[in-house]
C-alpha positions as CSV (number, residue, x, y, z in Angstrom):
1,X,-1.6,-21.2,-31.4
2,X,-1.8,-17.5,-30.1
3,X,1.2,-15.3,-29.2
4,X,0.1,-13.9,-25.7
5,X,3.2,-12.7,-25.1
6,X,3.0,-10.4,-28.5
7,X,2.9,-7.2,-26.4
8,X,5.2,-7.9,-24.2
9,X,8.8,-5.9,-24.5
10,X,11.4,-7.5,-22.4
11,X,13.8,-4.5,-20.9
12,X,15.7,-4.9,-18.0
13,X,14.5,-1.1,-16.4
14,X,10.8,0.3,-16.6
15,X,11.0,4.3,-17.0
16,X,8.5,6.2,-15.3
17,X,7.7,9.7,-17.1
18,X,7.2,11.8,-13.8
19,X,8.1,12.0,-10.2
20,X,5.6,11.4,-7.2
21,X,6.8,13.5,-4.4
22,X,6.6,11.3,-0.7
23,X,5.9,12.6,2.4
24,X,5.1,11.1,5.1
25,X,1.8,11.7,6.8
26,X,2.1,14.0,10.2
27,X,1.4,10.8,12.5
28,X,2.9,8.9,10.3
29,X,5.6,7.0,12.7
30,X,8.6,7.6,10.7
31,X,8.0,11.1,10.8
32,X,7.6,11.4,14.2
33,X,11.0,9.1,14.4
34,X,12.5,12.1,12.2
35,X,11.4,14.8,14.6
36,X,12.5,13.2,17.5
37,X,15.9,12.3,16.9
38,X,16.6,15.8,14.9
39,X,16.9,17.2,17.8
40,X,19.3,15.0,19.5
41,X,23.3,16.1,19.8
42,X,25.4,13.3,17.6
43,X,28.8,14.6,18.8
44,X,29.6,11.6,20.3
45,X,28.5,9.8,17.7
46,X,30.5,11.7,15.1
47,X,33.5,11.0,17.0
48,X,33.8,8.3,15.8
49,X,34.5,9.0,12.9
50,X,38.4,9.9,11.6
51,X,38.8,13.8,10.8
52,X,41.0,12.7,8.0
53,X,39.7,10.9,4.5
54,X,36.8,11.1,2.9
55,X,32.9,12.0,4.7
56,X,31.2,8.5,4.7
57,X,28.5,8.0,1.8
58,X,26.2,7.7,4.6
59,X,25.3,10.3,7.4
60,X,26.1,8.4,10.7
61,X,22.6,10.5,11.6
62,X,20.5,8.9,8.8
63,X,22.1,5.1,10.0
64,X,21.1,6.1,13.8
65,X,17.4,6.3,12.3
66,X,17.6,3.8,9.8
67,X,18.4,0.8,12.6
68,X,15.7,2.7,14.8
69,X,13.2,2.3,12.3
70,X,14.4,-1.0,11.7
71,X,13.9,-2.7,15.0
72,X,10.4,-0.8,15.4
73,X,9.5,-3.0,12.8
74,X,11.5,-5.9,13.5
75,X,14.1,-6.1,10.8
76,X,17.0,-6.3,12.9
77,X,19.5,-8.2,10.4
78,X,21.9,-5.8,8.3
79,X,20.9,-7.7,4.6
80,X,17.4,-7.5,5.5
81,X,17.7,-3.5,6.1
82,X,19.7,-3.0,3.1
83,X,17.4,-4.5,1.0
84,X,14.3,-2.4,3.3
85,X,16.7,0.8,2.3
86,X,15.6,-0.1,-1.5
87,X,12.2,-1.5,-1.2
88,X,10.7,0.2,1.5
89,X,9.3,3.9,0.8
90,X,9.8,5.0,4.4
91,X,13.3,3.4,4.5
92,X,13.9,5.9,1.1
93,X,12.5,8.7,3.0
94,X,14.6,8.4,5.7
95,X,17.5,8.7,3.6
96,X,16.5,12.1,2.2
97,X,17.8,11.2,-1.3
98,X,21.1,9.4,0.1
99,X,22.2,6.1,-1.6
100,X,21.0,3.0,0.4
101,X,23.9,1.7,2.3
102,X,24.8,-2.1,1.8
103,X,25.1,-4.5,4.5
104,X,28.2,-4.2,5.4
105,X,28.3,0.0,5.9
106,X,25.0,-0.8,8.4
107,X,26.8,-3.6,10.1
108,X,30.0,-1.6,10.7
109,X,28.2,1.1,11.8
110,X,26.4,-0.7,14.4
111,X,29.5,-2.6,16.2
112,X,32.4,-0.1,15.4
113,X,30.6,3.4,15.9
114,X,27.0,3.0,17.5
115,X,27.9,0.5,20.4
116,X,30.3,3.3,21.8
117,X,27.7,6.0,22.1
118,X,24.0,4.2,22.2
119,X,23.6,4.8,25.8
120,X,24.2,8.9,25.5
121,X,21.9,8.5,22.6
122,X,18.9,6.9,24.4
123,X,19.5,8.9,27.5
124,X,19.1,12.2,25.7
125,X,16.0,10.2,23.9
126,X,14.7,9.8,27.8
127,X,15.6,13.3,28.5
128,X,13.8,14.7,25.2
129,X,10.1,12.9,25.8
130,X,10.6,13.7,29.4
131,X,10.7,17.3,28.8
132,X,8.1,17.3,26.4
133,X,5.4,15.2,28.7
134,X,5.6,12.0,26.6
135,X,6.5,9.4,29.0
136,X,6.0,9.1,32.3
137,X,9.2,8.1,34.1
138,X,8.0,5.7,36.4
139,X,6.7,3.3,33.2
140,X,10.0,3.2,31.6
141,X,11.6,-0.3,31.2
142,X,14.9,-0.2,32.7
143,X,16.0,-3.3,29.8
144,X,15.4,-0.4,27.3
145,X,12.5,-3.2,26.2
146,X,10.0,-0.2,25.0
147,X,8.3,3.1,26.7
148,X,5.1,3.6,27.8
149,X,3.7,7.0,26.6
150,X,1.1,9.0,27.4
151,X,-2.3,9.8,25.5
152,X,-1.0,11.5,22.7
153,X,0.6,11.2,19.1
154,X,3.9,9.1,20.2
155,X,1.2,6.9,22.0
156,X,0.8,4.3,19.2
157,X,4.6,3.8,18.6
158,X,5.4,2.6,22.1
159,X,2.6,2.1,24.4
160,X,0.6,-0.1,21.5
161,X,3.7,-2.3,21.1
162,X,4.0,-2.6,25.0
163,X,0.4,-3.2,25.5
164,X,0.7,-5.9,22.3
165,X,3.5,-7.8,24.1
166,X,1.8,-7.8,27.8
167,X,-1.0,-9.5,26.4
168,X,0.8,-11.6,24.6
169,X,3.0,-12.9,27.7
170,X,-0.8,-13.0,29.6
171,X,-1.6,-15.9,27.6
172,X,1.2,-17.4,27.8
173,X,1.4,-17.5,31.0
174,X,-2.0,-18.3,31.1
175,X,-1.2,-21.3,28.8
176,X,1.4,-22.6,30.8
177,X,-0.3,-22.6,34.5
178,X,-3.3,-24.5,32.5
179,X,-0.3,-27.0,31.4
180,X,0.5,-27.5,34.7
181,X,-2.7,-27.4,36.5
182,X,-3.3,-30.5,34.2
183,X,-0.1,-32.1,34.3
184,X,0.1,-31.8,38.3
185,X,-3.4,-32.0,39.0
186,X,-3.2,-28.9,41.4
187,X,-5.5,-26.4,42.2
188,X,-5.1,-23.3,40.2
189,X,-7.9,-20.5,39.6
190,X,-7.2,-19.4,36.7
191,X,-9.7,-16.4,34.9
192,X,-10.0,-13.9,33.0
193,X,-8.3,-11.6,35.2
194,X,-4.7,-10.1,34.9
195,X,-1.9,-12.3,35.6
196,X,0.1,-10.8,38.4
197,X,3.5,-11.2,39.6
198,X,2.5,-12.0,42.9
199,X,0.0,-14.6,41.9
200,X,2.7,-16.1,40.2
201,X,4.9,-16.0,43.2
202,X,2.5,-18.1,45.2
203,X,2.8,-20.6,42.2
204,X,6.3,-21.3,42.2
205,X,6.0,-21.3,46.1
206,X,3.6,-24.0,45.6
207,X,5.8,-25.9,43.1
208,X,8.8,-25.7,45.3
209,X,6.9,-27.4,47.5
210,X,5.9,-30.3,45.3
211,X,9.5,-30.5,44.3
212,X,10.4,-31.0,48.2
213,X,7.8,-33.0,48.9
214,X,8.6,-35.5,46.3
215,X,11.7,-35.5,46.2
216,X,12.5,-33.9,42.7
217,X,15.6,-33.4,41.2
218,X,16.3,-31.4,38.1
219,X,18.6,-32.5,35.1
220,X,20.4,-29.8,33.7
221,X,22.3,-29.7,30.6
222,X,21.7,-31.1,26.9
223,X,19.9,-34.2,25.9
224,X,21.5,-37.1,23.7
């Protein structure tokens, strides 16, 4: 029988004879996530910190953009971003030749010195984009849900995401009023036009009226 693994060599660490410089492309958005928050003030943020002991291994600056990046690509959990901090080339990049922080340094970070300075953080976000024409004020989500931009090279980070969740909740709303146009057999015109909020108004106008009409009561609680 034939040795097919006669040229393998087992070895715990592959060694790679040169170095492959990274950068990110100019669009690219964790570059445009690097510019953007370089020219934020952290000195709230780095209040937080104790003037006495040692610097963290960390810059709180690099952990701001590290959970930023994160959620815009919806890796929220603090194992799952340490392990993005090692995998991930953009995650590397961000930490400009740092060592990637474990779990518990991100999750720290985020409850002990982030939660008491996110809001002066996102404001002078606002404040930044404002002043450079890339969001118009009357399209920002109050929730902090995402930003609308305008036409230019921050478009595709928020307005692509906000248009990608609207039309998502379109067809689910969609999907639902079908549901109950079925279940209720009531007269719904439903097309291929935009879902508004008033038209949905005039729904639950008409199902409160059912629910009068027939005398329904809701249960509310959980199920045995």
């Amino acid at each position: 029988m034939k040795n097919f693994k006669k040229n393998v060599i087992p070895m715990q660490q592959i060694g790679f004879p040169i170095q492959v410089p990274f950068i990110p492309k100019e669009d690219d958005p964790v570059r445009l996530l690097f510019e953007v928050t370089e020219g934020l003030d952290y000195t709230n943020l780095y209040k937080t910190y104790s003037t006495l002991g040692r610097n963290p291994a960390v810059d709180p600056v690099t952990l701001f953009r590290l959970l930023i990046y994160g959620d815009m690509n919806k890796i929220y959990s603090s194992r799952e971003l340490e392990k993005a901090c090692k995998r991930d080339i953009n995650f590397i990049w961000l930490l400009q030749g740092q060592k990637a922080p474990d779990h518990n340094t991100i999750a720290r970070f985020r409850s002990q010195r982030l939660a008491n300075c996110l809001r002066d953080l996102f404001n002078q976000l606002i404040i930044y984009l404002g002043e450079n024409n890339e969001i118009q004020y009357e399209n920002l989500f109050v929730d902090g849900t995402k930003i609308e931009a305008n036409a230019n090279k921050y478009t595709f980070i928020w307005k692509k995401a906000t248009d990608k969740f609207e039309n998502k909740l379109q067809e689910k709303i969609k999907d639902t009023l079908k549901h109950l146009k079925d279940e209720l057999d009531i007269k719904i015109n439903i097309n291929n036009d935009k879902i508004t909020v008033d038209f949905v108004s005039k729904i639950l106008h008409k199902l409160d009226t059912i629910k009068v009409e027939n005398k329904i009561e809701f249960v509310h609680g959980k199920g045995k």
